[in-house]
C-alpha positions as CSV (number, residue, x, y, z in Angstrom):
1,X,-131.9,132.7,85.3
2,X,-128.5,134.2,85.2
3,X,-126.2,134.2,82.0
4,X,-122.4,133.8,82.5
5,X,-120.7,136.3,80.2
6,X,-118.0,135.1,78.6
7,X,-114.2,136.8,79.3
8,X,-111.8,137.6,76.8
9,X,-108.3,137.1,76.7
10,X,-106.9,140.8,77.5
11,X,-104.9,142.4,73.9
12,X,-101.4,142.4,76.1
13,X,-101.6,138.9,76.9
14,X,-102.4,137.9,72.8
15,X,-99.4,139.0,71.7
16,X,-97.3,137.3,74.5
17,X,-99.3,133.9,73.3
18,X,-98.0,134.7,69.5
19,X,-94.7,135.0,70.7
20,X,-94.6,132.4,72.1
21,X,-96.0,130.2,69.4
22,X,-93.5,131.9,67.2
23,X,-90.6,130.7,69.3
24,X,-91.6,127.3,69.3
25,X,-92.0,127.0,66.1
26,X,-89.1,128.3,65.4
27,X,-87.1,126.0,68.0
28,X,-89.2,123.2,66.0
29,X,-87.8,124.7,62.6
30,X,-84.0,124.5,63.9
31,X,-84.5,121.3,65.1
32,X,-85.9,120.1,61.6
33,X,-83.3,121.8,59.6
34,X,-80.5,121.3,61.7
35,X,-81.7,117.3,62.0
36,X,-81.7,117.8,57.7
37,X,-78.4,119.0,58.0
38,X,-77.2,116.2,59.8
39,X,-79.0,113.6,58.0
40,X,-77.2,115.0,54.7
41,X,-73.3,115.1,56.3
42,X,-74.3,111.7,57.7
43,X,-74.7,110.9,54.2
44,X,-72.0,112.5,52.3
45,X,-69.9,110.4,55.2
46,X,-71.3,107.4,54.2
47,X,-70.6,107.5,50.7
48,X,-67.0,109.4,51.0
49,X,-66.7,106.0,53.0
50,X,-68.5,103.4,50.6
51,X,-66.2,105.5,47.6
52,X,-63.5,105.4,49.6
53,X,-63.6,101.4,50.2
54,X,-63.8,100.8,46.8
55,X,-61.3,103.3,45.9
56,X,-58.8,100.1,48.4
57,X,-60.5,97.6,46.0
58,X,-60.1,99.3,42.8
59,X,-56.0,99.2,43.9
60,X,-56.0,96.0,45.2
61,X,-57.6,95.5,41.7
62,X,-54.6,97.3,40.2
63,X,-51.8,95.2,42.1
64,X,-53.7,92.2,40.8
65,X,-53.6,93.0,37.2
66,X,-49.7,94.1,37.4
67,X,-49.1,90.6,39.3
68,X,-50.8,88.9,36.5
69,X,-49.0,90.9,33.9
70,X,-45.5,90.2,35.2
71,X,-46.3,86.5,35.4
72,X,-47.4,86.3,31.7
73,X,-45.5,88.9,30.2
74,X,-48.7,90.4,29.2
75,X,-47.9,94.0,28.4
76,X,-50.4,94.8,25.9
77,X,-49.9,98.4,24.5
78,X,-53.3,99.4,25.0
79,X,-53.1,99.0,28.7
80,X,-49.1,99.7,29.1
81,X,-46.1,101.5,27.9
82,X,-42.6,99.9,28.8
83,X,-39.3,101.4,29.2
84,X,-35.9,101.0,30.4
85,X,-37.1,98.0,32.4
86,X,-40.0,99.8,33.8
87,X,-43.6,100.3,32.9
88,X,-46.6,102.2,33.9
89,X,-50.6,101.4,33.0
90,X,-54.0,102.9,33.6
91,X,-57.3,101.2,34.4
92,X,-60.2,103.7,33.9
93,X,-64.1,102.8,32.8
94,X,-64.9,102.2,36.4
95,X,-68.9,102.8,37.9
96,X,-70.0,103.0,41.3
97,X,-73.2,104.1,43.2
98,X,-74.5,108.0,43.1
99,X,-72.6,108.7,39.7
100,X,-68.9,108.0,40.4
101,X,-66.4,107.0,38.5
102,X,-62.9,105.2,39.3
103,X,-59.8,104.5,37.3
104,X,-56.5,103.1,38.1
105,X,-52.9,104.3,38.0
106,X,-50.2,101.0,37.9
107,X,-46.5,101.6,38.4
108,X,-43.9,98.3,38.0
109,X,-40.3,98.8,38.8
110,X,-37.8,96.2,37.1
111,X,-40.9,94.3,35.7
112,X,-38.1,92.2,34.0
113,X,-36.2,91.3,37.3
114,X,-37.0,88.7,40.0
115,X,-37.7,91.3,42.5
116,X,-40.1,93.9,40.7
117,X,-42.0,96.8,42.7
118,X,-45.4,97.3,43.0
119,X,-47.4,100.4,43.1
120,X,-51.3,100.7,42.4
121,X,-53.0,104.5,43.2
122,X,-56.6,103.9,42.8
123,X,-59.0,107.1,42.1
124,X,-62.6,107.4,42.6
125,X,-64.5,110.9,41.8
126,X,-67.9,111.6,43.3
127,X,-70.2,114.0,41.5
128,X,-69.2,117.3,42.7
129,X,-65.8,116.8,41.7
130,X,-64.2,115.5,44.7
131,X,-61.2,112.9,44.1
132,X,-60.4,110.2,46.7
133,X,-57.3,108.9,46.4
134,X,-55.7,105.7,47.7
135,X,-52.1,103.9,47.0
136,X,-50.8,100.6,47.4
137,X,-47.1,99.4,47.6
138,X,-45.3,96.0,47.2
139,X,-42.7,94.1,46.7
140,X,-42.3,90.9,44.4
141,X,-40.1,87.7,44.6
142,X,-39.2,84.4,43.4
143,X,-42.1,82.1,44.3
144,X,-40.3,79.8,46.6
145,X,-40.4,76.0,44.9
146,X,-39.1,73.5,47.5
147,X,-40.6,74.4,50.8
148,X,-40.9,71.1,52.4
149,X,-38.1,68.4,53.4
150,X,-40.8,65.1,51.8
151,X,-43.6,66.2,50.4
152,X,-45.8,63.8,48.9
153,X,-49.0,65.2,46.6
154,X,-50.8,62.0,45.7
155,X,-50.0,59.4,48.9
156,X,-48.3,58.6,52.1
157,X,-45.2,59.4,53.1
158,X,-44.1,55.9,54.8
159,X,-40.9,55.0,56.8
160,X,-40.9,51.2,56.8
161,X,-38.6,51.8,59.4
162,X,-36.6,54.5,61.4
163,X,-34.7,57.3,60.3
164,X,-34.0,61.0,61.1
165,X,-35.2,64.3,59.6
166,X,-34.0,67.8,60.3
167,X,-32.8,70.9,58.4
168,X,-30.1,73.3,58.0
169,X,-29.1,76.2,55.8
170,X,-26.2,75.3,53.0
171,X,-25.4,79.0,52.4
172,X,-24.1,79.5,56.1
173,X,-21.6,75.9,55.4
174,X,-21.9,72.3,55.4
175,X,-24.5,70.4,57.1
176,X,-21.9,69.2,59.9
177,X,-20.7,72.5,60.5
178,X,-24.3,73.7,61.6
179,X,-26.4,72.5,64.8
180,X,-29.3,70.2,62.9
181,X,-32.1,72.9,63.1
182,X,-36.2,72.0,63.6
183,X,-37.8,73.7,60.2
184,X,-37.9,70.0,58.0
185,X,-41.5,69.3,57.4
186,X,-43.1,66.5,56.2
187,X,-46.5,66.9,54.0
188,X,-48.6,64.7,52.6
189,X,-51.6,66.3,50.6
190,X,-53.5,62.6,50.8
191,X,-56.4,62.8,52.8
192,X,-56.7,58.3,52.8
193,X,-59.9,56.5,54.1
194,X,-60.6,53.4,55.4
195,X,-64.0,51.8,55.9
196,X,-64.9,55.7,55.8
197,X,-62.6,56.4,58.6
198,X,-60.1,59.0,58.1
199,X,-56.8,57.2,57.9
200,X,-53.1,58.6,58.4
201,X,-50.9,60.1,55.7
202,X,-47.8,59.8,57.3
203,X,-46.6,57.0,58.5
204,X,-43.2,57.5,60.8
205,X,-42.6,54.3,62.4
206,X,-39.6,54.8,64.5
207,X,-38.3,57.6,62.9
208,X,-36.8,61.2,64.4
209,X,-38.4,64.4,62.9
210,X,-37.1,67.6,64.3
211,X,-40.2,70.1,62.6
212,X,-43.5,68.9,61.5
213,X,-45.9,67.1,60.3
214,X,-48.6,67.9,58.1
215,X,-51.7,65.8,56.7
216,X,-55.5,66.9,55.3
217,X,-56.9,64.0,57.5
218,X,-57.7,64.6,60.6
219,X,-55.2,62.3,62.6
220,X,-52.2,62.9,59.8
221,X,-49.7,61.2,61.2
222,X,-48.8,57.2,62.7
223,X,-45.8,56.3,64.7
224,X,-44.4,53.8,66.9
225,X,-42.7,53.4,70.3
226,X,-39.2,55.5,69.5
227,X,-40.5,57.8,67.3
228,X,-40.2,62.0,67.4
229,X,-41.7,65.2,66.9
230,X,-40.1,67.7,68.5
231,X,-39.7,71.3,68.3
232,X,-36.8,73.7,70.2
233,X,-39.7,74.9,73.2
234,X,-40.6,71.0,73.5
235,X,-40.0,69.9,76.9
236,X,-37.5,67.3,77.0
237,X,-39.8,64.8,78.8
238,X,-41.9,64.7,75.7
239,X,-41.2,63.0,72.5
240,X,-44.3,63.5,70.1
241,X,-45.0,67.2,70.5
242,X,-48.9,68.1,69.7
243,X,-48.6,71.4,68.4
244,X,-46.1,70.0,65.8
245,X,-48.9,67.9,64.3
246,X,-51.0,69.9,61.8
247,X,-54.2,69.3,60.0
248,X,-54.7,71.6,56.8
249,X,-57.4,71.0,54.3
250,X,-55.1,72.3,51.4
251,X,-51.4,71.9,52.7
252,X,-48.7,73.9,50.8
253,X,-46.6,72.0,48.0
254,X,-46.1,74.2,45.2
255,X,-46.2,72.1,41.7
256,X,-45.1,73.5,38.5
257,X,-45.1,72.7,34.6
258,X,-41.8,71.1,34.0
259,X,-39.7,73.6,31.4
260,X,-37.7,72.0,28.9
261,X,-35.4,73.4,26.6
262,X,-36.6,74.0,23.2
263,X,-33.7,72.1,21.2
264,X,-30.6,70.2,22.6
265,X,-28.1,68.4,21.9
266,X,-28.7,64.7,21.2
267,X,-26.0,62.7,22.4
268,X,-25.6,59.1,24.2
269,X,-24.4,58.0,27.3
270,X,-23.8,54.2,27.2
271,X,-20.5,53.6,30.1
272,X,-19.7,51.0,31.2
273,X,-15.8,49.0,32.4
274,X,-13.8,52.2,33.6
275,X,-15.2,54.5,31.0
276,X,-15.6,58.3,31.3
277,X,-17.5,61.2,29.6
278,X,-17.2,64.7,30.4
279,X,-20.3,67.2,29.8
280,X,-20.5,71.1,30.2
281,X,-17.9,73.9,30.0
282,X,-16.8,75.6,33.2
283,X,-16.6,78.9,31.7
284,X,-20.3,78.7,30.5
285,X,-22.9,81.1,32.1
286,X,-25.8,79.6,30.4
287,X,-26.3,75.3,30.8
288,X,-26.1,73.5,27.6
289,X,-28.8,71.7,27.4
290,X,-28.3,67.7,26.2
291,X,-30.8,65.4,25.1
292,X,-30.5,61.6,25.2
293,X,-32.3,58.1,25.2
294,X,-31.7,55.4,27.8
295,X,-28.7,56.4,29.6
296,X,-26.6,53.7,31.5
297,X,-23.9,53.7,33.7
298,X,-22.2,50.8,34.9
299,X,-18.9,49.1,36.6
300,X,-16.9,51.7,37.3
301,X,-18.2,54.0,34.9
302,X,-18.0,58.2,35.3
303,X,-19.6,61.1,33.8
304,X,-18.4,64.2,34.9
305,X,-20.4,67.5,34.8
306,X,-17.7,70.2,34.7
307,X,-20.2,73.3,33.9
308,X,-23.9,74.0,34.0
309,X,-25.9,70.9,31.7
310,X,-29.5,70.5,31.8
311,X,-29.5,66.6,30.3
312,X,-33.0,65.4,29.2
313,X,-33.3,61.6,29.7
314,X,-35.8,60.1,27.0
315,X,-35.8,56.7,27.9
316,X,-34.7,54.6,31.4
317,X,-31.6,56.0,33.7
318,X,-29.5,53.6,35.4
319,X,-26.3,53.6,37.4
320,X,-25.4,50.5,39.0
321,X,-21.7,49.0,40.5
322,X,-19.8,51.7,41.2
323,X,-20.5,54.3,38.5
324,X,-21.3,57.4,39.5
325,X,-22.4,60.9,37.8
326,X,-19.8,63.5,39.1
327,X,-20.4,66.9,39.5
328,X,-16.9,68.7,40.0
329,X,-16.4,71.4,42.7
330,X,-16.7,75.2,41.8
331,X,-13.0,75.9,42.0
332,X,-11.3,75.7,38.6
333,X,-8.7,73.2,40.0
334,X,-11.1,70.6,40.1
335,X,-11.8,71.6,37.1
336,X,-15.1,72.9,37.5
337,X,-16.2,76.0,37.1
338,X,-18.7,79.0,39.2
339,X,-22.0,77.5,37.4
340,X,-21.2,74.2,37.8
341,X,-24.4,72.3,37.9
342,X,-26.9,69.6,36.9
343,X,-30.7,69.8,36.1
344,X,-31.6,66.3,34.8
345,X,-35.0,65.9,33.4
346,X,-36.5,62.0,33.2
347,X,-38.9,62.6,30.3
348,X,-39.6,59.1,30.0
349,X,-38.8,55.3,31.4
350,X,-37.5,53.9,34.5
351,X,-34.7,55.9,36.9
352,X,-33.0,53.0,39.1
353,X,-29.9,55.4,41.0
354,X,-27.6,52.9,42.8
355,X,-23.9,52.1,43.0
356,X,-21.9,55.0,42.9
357,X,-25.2,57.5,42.8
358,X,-24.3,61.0,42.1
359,X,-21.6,63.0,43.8
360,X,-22.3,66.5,44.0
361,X,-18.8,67.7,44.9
362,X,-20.1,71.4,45.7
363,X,-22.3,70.0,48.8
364,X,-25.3,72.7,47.9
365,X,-28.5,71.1,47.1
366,X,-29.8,73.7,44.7
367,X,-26.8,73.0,42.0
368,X,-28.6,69.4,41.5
369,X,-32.1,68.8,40.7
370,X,-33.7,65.3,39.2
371,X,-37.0,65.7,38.2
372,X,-39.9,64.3,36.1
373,X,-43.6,65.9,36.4
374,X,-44.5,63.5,33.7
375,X,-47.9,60.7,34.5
376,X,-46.3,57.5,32.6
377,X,-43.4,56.9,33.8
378,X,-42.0,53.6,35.2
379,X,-40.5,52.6,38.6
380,X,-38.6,54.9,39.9
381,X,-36.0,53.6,42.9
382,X,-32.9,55.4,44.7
383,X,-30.7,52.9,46.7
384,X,-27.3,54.1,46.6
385,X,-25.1,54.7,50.0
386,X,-23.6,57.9,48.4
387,X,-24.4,61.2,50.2
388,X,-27.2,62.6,47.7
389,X,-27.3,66.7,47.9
390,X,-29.7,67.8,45.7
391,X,-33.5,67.9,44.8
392,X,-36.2,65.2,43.7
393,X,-39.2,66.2,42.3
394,X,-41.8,63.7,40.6
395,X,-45.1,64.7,41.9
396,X,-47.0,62.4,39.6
397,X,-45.2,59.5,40.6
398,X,-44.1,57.2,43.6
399,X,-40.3,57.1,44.6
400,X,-38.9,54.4,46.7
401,X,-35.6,54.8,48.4
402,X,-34.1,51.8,50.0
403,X,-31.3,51.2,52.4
404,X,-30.3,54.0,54.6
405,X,-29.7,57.2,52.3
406,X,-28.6,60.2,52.9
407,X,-30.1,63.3,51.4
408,X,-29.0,66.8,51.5
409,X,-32.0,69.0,50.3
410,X,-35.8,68.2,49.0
411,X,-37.8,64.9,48.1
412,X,-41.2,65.6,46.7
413,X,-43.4,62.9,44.8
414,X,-46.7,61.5,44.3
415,X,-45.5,59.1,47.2
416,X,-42.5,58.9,48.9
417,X,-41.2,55.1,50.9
418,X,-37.9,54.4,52.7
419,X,-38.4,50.4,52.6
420,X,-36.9,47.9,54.0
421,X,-37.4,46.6,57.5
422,X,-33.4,48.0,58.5
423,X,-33.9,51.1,56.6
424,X,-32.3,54.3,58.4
425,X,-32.7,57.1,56.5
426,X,-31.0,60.9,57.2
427,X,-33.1,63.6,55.8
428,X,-31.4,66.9,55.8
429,X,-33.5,69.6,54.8
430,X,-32.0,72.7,53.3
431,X,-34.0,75.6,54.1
432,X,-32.1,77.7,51.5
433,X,-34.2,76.3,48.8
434,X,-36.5,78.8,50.4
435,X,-34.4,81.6,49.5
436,X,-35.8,83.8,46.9
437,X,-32.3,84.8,46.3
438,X,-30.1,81.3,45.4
439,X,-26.5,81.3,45.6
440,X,-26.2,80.8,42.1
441,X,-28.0,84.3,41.4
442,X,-24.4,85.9,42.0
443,X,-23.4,84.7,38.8
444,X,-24.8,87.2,36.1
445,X,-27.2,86.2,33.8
446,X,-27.3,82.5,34.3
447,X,-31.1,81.4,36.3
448,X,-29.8,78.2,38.5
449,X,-31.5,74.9,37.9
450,X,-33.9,75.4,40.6
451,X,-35.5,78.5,38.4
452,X,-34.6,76.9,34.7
453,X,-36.9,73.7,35.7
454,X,-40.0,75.4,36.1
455,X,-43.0,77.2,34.9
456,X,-46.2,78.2,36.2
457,X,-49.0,76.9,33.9
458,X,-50.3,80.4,32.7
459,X,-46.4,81.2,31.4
460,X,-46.8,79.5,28.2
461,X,-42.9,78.5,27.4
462,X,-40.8,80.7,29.6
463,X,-38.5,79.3,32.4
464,X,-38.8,81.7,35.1
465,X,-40.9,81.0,38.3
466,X,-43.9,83.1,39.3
467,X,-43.4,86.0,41.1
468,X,-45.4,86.4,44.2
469,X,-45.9,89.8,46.1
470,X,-45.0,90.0,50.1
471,X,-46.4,92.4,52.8
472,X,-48.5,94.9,50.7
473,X,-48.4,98.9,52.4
474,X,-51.0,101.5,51.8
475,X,-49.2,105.2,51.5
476,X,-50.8,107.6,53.4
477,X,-52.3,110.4,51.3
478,X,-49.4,114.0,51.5
């Protein structure tokens, strides 16, 4: 028997092997640290991302609580100082994730105007001292009130008949002066049913609308042969336009507390033959505000508004035969005067406008407003043949106008009906209303009745609409 002897490995290759186990392991050390290394930025990123989303959120935060603060004149001391029209806040106490902290730095511009600036600089520092920074900027401006030519919050809108509705804008001239533009919508926010099935909101008939329609239910609108939609792209071939019919589960009609003055003047208004009363001053800037019971106007009776009056009507309104309420031009010839205007509240009763109506001698909508946001009040019924240019809003209540009127502005109520079987209405929408700068802003210090009437229901007692911000720009950091 033989025995194999066993070979060793010769001393210069050993150290060759070592080396090369060294390398390896050392390839396999750089990979480990440098997949460490990348695992750690990877996660620095991350959170430099996460902090840096919330640093958006803490100034969207910021813009939020300087909204809220202009809109209920909350500028408590411990959060703000105020100066010269202008004030600044801070927001700290903020904790995120990993040990950072955020705070917030608020900057309003004419807080006290109807056009304020926004600016919101949020700060979040991460625990080794690093500051992320991000900046928000807005805008602010009248919340537009009357953005709809009918709009009807509880029930249908109904045209027992035909009738036209369009729009134009009264700071560019009179109605007739303009070609009748396509932005009148009508809304109804009533969603009815019938034997479960989804039922329309707006009923049209025969009549003409040149904008849209909008409903909740799903088929919002009924109409008859005659009857249009249209738009400016709509071929002429077609008369109900598709893409003018719109379903929206919460469709916009802005509703307000109703603002009335603290203390006025009780007086009575009781005319009747060929009898006349004369209310306001036209070289007031401020309306004098008049409070009285059941007002009534008949024969050939006139009141004539010479200035800016707010009149609160406590009991039923009525003008019959061929009285009329009167509101004098703006040129002091007519004896009117640059504020001229009515705001006429119907706190309680009845309101039957006929005869004579009102004659709003200025032709802009916005220097006339009727309204009554009150629950319990009675039947309330326009039928008068005068041009009406102005604003209705009683969006607690149904309003019926009979015959053919014409009206010059906005119509909003619980429920809005043209009746009668020869009824022709003209609805004239005035897309100025929109404006978050009225016409009557040009006279300083005096808030036209569009802006006296209203209050949002988190402003307590003041009279000034909310303010709402527009397009809202992040700064980029210098």
């Amino acid at each position: 028997m033989s025995l194999r002897r066993s070979q060793s490995i010769p001393k210069s290759e050993r150290g060759a092997a070592m080396l090369a186990a060294l390398c390896l392991a050392m390839v396999f050390a750089l990979c480990l640290s440098s997949y460490i290394a990348l695992c750690y930025t990877s996660l620095r990123m991350s959170t430099r991302n996460l902090m840096s989303s919330h640093s958006i959120e803490l100034a969207e935060a910021g813009l939020e609580q300087a909204l809220y603060a202009v809109n209920n004149n909350d500028w408590n001391p411990a959060l703000w100082t105020t100066a010269a029209g202008n004030a600044t806040g801070t927001l700290t106490g903020f904790t995120f994730e990993n040990g950072a902290t955020g705070s917030i730095a608020l900057s309003v511009i004419g807080y006290n105007t109807n056009s304020p600036s926004f600016t919101s600089e949020a700060y979040v520092t991460l625990p080794d001292g690093t500051v992320l920074k991000r900046e928000l900027q807005t805008t602010g401006s009248i919340s537009t009130t009357f953005v709809n030519a009918l709009g009807a919050t509880l029930g249908p809108v109904t045209f027992q008949a035909g009738g036209t509705v369009d729009s134009y804008d009264s700071s560019l001239g009179t109605y007739l002066s303009q070609t009748p533009g396509f932005s009148a919508i009508l809304l109804s926010e009533s969603a009815p049913t019938s034997y479960g099935q989804p039922q329309p909101s707006i009923l049209l008939n025969t009549a003409n609308v040149k904008g849209y329609v909008i409903g909740e239910s799903s088929s919002p609108v009924s109409y008859s042969s005659g009857a249009e939609i249209i738009g400016p792209s709509t071929p002429s071939s077609e008369t109900i336009d598709p893409t003018r019919i719109l379903t929206q589960s919460q469709p916009n009609q802005p509703q307000y507390l109703e603002n009335l003055p603290v203390s006025a003047t009780p007086i009575s208004i009781n005319l009747s033959g060929s009898q006349t009363m004369t209310l306001g001053s036209p070289t007031a800037t401020y309306p004098t505000p008049y409070s009285v019971g059941s007002t009534t106007l008949s024969n050939s009776a006139v009141l004539s508004i010479k200035g800016p009056v707010i009149l609160v009507v406590n009991g039923n309104l009525s003008i019959s035969g061929n009285a009329q309420i009167m509101i004098a031009t703006t040129n002091p010839t007519s004896g009117g005067g640059p504020n001229v205007s009515l705001e006429m509240h119907v706190a309680g009763g009845s309101m039957n406008i006929d005869g004579g109506g009102i004659v709003n001698s200025t032709l802009s909508p916005e220097r006339l407003l009727i309204m009554g946001t009150g629950s319990s009040l009675g039947a309330l019924e326009v039928g008068t043949t005068t041009p009406f240019y102005g604003v209705m809003d009683f969006p607690s209540n149904s309003l019926t106008l009979s015959g053919s009127p014409q009206i010059y502005g906005s119509i909003v109520a619980g429920s809005i009906t043209f009746a009668g079987d020869q009824s022709s209405p003209s609805i004239h929408y005035d897309v100025h209303l929109q404006s978050a700068a009225p016409l009557l802003s040009s006279s300083p210090g005096f808030s036209g009745p569009v802006f006296n009437a209203f209050r949002s229901s988190s402003q307590g007692t003041t009279g000034t609409l909310p303010v709402t911000i527009g397009n809202v720009v992040e700064v980029a950091a210098p």
